[in-house]
C-alpha positions in Angstrom: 6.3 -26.8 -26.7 5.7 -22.8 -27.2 2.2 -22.9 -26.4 3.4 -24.7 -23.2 6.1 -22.0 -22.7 4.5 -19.5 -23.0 1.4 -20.8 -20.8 3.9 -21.2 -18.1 5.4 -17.4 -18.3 1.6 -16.1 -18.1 1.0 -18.2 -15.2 3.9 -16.6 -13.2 3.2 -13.3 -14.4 -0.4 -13.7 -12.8 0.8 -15.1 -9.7 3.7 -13.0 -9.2 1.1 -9.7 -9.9 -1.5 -11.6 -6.8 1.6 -12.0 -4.9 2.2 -8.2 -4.9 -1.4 -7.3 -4.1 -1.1 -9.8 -1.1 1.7 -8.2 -0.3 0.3 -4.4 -0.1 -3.2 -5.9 1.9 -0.8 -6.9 4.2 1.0 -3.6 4.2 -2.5 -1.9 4.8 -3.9 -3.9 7.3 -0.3 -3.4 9.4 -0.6 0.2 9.2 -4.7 0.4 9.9 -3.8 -1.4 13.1 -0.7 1.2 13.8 -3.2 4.2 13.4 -6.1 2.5 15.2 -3.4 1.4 18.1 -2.4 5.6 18.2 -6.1 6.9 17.9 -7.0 4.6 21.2 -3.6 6.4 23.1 -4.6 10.0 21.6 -8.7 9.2 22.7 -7.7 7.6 26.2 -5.3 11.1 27.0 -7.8 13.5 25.4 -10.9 11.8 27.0 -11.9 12.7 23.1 -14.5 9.5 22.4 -15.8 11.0 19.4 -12.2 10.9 17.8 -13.0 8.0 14.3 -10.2 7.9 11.8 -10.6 6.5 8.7 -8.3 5.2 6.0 -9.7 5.9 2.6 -7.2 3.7 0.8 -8.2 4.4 -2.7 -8.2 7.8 -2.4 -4.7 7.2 -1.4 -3.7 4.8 -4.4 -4.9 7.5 -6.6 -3.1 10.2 -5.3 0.3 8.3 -5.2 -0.7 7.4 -9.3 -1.4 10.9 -10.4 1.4 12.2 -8.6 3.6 9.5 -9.3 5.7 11.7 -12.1 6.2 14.4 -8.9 7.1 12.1 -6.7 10.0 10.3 -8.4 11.4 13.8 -9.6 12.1 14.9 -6.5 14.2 11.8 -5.3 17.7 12.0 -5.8 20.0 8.9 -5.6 23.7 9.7 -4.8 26.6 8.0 -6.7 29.3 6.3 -4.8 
């Protein structure tokens, strides 16, 4: 009965944990079309071609994890 309890809690974990990196894909993909959608409108009133953009997203998830410590400092939550 514990081995089948316990069997079940790993199982959510896992598929709760896939569920959040679903989740943040979908995040990514919304915002690469957002950017791509305003580099089109900045290209077609520049009459800039050349203009690429690209989303280095782990550059990104690194940055946010090193200054992860930084970032929560600064936030400040007020009390009602």
């Amino acid at each position: 009965m514990k081995n089948k309890l316990l069997f079940g809690m790993v199982l959510l974990m896992a598929s709760s944990t896939s569920y959040a990196s679903v989740k943040d894909k979908k995040a990514m993909r919304n915002v690469d079309s957002n950017i791509l959608a305003e580099v089109s409108k900045v290209k077609s009133s520049c009459g800039n071609s050349a203009l690429d953009v690209t989303v280095d997203w782990d550059s990104y998830k690194n940055m946010i994890s090193s200054n992860g410590e930084k970032l929560n400092k600064g936030r400040c939550f007020l009390k009602v």
